[in-house]
C-alpha positions in Angstrom: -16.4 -39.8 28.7 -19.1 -39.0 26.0 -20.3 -36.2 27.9 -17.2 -34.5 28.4 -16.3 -35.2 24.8 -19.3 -33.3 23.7 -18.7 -30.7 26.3 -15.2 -30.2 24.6 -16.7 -29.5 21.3 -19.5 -27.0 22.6 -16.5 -25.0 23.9 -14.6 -25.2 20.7 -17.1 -24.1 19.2 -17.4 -21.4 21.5 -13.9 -20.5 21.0 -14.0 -20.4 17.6 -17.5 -17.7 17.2 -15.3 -15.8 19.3 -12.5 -15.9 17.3 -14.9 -15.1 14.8 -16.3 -11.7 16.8 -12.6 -11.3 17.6 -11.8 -10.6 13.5 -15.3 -9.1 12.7 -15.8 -6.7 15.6 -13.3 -3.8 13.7 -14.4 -4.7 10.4 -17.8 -2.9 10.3 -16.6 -0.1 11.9 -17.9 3.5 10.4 -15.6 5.5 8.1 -14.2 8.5 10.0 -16.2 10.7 8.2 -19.9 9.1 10.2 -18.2 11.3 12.9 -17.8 14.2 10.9 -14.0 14.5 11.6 -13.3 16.5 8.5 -16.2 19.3 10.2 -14.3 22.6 10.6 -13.7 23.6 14.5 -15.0 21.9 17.4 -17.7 20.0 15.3 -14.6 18.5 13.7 -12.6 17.8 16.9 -15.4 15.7 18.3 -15.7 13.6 15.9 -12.1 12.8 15.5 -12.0 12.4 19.2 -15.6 10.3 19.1 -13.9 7.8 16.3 -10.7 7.8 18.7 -12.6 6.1 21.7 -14.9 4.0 18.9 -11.9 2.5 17.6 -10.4 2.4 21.3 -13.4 0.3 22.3 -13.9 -1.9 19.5 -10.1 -2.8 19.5 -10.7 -3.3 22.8 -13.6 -5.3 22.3 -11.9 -7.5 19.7 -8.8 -8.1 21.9 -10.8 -9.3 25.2 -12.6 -11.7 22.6 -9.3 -13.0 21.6 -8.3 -13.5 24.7 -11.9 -15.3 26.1 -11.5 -18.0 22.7 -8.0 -18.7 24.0 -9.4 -19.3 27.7 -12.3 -21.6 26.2 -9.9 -23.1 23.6 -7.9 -24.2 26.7 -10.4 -25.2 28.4 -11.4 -27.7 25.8 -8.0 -28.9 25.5 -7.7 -29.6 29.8 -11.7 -31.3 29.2 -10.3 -33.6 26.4 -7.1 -34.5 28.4 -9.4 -35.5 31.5 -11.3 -37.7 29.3 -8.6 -39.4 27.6 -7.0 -40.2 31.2 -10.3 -41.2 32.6 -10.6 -43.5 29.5 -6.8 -44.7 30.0 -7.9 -45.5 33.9 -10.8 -47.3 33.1 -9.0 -49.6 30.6 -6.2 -50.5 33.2 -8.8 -51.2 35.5 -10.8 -53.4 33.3 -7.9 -55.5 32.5 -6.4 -55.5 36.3 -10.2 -56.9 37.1 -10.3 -59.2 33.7 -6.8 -60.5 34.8 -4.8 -59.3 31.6 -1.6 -58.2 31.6 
């Protein structure tokens, strides 16, 4: 039970650095100005629509990593289950063999 014990840590801790990414991902992105949005004509117009699909992909990005720590947080919670039940077998077992009630 150890093993999957520890296994259900490394994949909380997985979950949580994701979380983590999840929040951080957006922070650090450029000011609209690194694309030169305020640039007058088409200069200006790709880099409003080049911040657009930056901010597209990073929210992206941060959402798909919100949703992989919620898979992995799960996934620690189903591995922690199955080694409490495995547990609870093993001590019915051990007192059906030891004769206790």
């Amino acid at each position: 039970m150890d093993t999957l014990r520890a296994l259900s840590a490394r994949l909380d801790e997985a979950s949580a650095t994701l979380t983590v990414v999840s929040h951080t991902v957006t922070a650090s992105d450029p000011a609209q100005a690194a694309f030169g949005v305020d640039a007058p004509g088409r200069p200006g117009e790709i880099g409003r629509a080049l911040h657009r699909q930056w901010t597209t992909a990073t929210d992206d990005r941060a959402r798909e990593a919100r949703a992989a720590a919620g898979r992995l947080a799960a996934a620690a919670a189903a591995v922690r289950e199955a080694a409490d039940r495995y547990t609870d077998v093993d001590r019915a077992a051990r007192r059906r063999l030891t004769g206790e009630p």
